[in-house]
C-alpha positions as CSV (number, residue, x, y, z in Angstrom):
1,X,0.0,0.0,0.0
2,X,0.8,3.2,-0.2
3,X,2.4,5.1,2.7
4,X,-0.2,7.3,4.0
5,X,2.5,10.5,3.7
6,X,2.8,9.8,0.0
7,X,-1.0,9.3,-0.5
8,X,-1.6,12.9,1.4
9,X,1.1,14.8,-0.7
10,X,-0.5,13.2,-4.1
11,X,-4.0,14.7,-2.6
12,X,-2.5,17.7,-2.0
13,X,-1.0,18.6,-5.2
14,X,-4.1,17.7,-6.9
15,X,-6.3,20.0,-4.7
16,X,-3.8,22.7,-5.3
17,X,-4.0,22.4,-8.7
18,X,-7.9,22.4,-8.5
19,X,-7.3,25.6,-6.5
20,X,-5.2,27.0,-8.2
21,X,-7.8,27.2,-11.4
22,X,-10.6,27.9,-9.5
23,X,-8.6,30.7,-8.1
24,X,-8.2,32.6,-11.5
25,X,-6.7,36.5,-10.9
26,X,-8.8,39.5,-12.0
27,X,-7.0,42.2,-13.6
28,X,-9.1,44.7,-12.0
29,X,-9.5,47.0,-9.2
30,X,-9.9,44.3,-6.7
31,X,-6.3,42.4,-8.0
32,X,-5.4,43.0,-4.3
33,X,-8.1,40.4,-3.1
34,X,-7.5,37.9,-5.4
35,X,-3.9,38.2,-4.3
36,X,-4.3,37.7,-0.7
37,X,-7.4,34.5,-1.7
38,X,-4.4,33.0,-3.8
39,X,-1.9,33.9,-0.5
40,X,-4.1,32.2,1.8
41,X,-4.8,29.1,-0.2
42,X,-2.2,28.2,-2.1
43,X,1.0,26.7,-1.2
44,X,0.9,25.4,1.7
45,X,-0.6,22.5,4.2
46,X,-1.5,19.1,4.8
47,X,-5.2,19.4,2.8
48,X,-6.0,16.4,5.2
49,X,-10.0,17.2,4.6
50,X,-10.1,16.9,0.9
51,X,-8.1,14.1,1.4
52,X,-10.7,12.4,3.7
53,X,-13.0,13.4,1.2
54,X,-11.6,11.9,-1.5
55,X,-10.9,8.9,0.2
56,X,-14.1,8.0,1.6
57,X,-15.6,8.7,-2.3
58,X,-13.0,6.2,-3.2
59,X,-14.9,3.6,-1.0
60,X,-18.3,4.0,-3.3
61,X,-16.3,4.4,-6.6
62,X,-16.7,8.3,-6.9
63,X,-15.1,9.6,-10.4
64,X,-12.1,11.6,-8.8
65,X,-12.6,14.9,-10.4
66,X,-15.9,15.2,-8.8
67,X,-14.1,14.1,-5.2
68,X,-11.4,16.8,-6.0
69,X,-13.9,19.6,-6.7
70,X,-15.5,18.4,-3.5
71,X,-12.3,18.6,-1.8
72,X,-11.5,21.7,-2.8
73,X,-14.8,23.5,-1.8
74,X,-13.9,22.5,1.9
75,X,-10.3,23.6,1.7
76,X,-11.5,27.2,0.9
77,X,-13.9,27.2,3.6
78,X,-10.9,26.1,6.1
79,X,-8.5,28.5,4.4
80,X,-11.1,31.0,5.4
81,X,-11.3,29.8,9.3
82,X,-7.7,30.3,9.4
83,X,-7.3,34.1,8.1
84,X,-10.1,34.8,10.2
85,X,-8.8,32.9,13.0
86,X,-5.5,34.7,12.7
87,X,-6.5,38.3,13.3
88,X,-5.5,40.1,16.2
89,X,-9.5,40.2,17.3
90,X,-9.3,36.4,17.5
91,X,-6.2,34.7,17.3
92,X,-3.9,37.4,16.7
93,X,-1.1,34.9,15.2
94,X,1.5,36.3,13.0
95,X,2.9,33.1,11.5
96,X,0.5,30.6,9.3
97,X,2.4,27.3,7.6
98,X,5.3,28.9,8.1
99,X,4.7,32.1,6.4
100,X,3.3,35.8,7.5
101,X,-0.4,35.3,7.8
102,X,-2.6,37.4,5.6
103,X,-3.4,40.6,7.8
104,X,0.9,40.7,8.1
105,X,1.2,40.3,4.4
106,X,-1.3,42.5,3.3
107,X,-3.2,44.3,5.9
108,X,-6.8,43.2,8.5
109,X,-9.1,44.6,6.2
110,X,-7.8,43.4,3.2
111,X,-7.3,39.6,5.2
112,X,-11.2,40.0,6.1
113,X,-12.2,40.5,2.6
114,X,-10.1,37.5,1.5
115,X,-11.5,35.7,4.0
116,X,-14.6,36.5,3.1
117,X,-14.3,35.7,-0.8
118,X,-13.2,32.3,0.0
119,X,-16.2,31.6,2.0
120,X,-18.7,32.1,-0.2
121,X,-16.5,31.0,-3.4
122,X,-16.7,28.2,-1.5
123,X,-20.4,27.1,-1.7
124,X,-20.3,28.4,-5.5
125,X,-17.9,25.4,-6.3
126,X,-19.9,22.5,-4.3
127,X,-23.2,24.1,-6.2
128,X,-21.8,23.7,-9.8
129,X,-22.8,21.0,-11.8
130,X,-18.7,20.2,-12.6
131,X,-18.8,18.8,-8.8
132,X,-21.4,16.3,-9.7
133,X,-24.5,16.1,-12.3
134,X,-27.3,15.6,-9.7
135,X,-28.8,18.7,-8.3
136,X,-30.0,16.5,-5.3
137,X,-26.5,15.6,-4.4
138,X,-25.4,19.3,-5.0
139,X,-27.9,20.6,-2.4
140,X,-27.2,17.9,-0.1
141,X,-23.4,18.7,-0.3
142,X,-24.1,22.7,0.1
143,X,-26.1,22.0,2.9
144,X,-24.4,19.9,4.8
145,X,-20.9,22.2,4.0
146,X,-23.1,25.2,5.5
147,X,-24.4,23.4,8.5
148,X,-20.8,22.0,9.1
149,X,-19.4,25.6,8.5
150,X,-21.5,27.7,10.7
151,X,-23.0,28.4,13.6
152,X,-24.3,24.8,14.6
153,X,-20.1,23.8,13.4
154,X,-17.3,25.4,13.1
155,X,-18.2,29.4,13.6
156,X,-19.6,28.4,17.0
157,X,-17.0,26.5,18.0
158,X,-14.6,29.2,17.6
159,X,-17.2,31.6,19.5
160,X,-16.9,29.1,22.4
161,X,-13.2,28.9,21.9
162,X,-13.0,32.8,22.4
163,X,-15.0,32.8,25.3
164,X,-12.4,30.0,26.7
165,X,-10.1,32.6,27.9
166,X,-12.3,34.4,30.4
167,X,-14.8,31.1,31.2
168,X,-13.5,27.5,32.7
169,X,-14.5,24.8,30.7
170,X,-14.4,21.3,31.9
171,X,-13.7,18.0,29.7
172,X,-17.1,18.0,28.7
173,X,-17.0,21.6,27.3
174,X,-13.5,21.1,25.9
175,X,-15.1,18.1,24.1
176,X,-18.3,20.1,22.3
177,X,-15.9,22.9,21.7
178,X,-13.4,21.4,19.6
179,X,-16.4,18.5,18.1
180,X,-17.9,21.8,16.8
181,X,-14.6,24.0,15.7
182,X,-12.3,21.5,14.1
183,X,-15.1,18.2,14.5
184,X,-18.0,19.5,12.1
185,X,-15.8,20.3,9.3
186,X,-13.6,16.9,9.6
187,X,-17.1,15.0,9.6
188,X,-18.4,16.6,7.0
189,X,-15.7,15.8,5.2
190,X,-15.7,12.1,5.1
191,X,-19.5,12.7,4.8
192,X,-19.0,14.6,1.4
193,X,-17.9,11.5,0.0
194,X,-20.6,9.6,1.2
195,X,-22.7,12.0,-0.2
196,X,-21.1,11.8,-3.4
197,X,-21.7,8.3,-3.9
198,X,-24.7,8.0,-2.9
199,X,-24.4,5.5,0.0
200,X,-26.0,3.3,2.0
201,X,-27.0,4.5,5.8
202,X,-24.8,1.7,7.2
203,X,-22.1,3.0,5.6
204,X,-22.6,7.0,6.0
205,X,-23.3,5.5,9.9
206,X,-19.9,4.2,9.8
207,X,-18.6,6.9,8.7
208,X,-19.8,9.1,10.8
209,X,-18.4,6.9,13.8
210,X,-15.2,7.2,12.1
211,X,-15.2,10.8,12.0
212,X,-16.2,11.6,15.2
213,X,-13.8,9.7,17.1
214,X,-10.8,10.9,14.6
215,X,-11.8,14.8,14.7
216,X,-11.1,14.3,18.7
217,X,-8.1,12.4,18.3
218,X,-7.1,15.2,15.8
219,X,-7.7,18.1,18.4
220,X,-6.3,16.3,21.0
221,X,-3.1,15.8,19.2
222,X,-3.3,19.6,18.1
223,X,-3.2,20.3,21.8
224,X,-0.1,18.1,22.2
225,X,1.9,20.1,19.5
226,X,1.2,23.6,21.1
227,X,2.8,22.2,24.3
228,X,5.7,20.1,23.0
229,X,6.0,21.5,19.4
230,X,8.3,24.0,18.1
231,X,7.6,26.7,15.9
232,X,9.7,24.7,12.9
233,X,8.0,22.3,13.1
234,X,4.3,23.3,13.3
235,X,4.7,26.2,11.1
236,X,2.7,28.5,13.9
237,X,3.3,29.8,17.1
238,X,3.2,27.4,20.0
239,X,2.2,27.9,23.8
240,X,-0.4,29.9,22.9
241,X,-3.3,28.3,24.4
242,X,-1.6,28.1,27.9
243,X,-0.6,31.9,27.3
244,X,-4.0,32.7,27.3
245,X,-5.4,30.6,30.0
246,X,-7.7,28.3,27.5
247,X,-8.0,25.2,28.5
248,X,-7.4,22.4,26.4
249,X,-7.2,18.0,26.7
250,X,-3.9,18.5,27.5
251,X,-4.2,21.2,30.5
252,X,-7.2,19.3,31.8
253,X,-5.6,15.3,31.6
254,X,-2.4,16.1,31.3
255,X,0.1,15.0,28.5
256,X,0.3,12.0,29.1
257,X,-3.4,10.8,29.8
258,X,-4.3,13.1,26.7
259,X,-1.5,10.8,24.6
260,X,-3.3,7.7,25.5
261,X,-6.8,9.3,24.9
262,X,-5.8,10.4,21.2
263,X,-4.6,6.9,20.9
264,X,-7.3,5.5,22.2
265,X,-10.2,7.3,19.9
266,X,-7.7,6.2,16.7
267,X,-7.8,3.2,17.2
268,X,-11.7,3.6,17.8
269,X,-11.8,4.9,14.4
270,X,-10.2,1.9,12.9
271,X,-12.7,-0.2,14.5
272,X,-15.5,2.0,12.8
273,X,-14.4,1.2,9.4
274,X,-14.7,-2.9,9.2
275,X,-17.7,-2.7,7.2
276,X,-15.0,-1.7,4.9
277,X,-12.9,-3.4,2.5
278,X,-9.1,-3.0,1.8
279,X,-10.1,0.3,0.1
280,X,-10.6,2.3,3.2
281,X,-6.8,1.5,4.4
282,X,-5.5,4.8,3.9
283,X,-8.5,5.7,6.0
284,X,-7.3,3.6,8.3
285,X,-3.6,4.6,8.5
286,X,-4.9,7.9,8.0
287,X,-6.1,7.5,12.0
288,X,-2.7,6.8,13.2
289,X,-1.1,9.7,11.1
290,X,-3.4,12.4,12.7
291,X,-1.7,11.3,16.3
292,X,1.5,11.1,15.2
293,X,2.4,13.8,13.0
294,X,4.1,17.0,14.2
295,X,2.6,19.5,12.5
């Protein structure tokens, strides 16, 4: 089989590629905008969602240009989430994959704007036909990408998240928090390919197992790197989250305990995937990348 690293950087440079059309500069007035969309999206990260959702399309023999289209429509809406996430009236973070994040490059209203653009340009790629020839599919995707997306997903999340530094959250609100900030979106994405390909409840239930217990194991190991990660390696700034008095898996368990946990809910994931044949194993290994990587 392929190594899982391999499979993700063979994703990746297909989604970029994807983007990088979709992402077409305007001689105009607005060149600026299109500039800082292209900034923000475009050379750089793991594009772990689009890979899930191609993957999980794979399972139900999806055509991969419609997977990739797909794929891409969730990338912008994550691109988005991080230049917003970045500003100094959230985040305030400087550094983003290693490079000055939007507002430094260009400047907080232009970073809002691009932000912005990507959102909705977003929903205008899952809604064309080029992402698949059913209109009932198309809404279901769009649908699903919104709910995932906003206030019910990955907005409120990071409204909790905010309020994390003046409220104490215990495990259980550490645990809605991040299945709503980074969860939705990392669920949704396996589900897109479901969606896609038009499966079976058993399988979409399946799926959605999978999900949840691998978006946790995802935050947790998240929370992991801003303790005992270093800036060169993750890209960002580290020790952020203890700077600002959020707490986290890893301030509530401890490192240790939050290790095992992360392990744990992989290996839950795993489990959730035996209705599946040998075509989910990059899925699988997939599970044990997101806790071991170190960025």
């Amino acid at each position: 089989m392929q190594s899982i690293e391999s499979a993700l950087q063979e994703t990746a440079l297909a989604i970029e590629q994807v983007l990088d059309q979709i992402l077409t500069l305007e001689d105009a007035a607005e060149i600026q905008l299109f500039d800082a969309m292209r900034y923000a999206a475009l050379g750089g990260g793991k594009r772990f969602r689009p890979f899930l959702t191609c993957q999980c399309a794979k399972l139900f023999g999806v055509d991969s240009s419609n997977a990739l289209r797909a794929g891409a429509a969730i990338e912008l809406i994550h691109c988005y989430s991080l230049v917003h996430d970045d500003l100094p009236a959230m985040d305030d973070d400087d550094l983003r994959r290693g490079k000055p994040t939007v507002h430094k490059k260009f400047d907080d209203a232009t970073a809002i704007l691009a932000g912005d653009a990507l959102l909705t340009l977003a929903f205008e790629v899952m809604v064309a036909p080029a992402t698949h020839e059913m209109a009932s599919v198309r809404a279901e995707l769009v649908k699903g990408l919104a709910k995932s997306s906003g206030g019910h997903g990955m907005v409120g999340g990071q409204m909790i998240d905010l309020a994390a530094e003046t409220m104490a959250l215990n495990i259980g609100g550490i645990t809605r928090l991040q299945q709503l900030k980074t969860g939705a979106m990392i669920a949704f994405s396996c589900e897109a390919g479901a969606i896609l390909g038009r499966a079976s409840n058993e399988a979409r239930e399946a799926l959605r197992g999978y999900a949840h217990d691998l978006g946790l194991a995802f935050q947790i190991a998240d929370d992991l790197l801003d303790v005992e990660g270093t800036l060169e390696e993750t890209g960002k700034a580290v020790g952020k989250d203890e700077a600002a008095g959020k707490a986290t898996f890893v301030s509530i368990l401890g490192a240790e305990r939050a290790r095992a946990q992360a392990n744990l809910l992989a290996d839950q994931a795993v489990e959730h995937l035996a209705v599946f044949d040998e075509t989910a194993d990059q899925l699988r290994a997939a599970a044990r990348f997101v806790v071991e990587r170190k960025n």
